[in-house]
C-alpha positions as CSV (number, residue, x, y, z in Angstrom):
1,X,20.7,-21.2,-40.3
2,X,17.3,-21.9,-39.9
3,X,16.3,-19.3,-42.3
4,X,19.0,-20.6,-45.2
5,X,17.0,-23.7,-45.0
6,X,13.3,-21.7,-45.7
7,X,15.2,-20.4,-49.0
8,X,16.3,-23.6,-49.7
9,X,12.6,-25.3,-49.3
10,X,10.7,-22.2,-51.3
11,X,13.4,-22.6,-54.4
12,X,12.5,-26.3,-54.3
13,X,9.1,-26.1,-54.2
14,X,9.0,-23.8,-56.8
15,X,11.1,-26.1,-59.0
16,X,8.5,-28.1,-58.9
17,X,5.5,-26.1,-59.4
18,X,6.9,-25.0,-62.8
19,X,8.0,-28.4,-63.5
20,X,4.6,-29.9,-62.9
21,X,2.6,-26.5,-64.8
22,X,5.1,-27.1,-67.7
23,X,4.1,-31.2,-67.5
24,X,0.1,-30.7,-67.5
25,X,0.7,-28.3,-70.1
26,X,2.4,-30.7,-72.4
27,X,0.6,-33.8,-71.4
28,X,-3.1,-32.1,-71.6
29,X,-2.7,-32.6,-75.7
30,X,-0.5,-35.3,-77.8
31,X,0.5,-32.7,-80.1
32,X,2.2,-30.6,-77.4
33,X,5.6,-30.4,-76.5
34,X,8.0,-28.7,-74.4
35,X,9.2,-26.6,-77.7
36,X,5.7,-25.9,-78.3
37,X,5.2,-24.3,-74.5
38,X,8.1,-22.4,-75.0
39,X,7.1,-20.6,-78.2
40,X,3.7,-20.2,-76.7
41,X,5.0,-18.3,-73.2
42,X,8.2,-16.9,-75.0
43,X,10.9,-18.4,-73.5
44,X,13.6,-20.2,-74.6
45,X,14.0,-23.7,-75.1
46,X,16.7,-23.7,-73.0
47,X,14.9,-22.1,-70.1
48,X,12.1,-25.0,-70.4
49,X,14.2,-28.4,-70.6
50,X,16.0,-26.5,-67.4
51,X,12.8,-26.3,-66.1
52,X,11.7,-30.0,-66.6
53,X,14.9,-30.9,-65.0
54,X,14.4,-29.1,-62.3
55,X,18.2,-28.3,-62.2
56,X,17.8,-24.4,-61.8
57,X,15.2,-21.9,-61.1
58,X,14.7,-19.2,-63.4
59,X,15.3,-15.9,-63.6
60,X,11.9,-13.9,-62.2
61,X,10.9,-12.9,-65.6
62,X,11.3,-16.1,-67.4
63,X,9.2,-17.3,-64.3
64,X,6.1,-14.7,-65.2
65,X,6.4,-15.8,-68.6
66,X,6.0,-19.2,-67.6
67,X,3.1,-18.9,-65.2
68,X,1.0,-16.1,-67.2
């Protein structure tokens, strides 16, 4: 049981890594926004607003995209 809840607490955390990288990428400049992060790292719209809800994690190579 223990080790369900690990999962659960590294999926969470890495909600919110993303969430937060996704934020101080927008915020750094006023002309930036979430559609403008997702053309730059090539992902879909889609896959960032899930991101900024923090609703799902992405799939691992919409994550790469993200990070890189």
């Amino acid at each position: 049981m223990q080790n369900q809840n690990t999962s659960y607490d590294h999926k969470e955390g890495a909600k919110l890594a993303l969430k937060s990288l996704v934020e101080k990428w927008v915020g750094a400049n006023p002309s930036r926004t979430p559609t403008s992060f997702a053309r730059k790292a090539g992902l879909s719209e889609t896959c960032v607003r899930r991101i900024l809800s923090g609703d799902t994690l992405p799939q691992p190579e919409n994550i790469l995209k993200a990070v890189v």
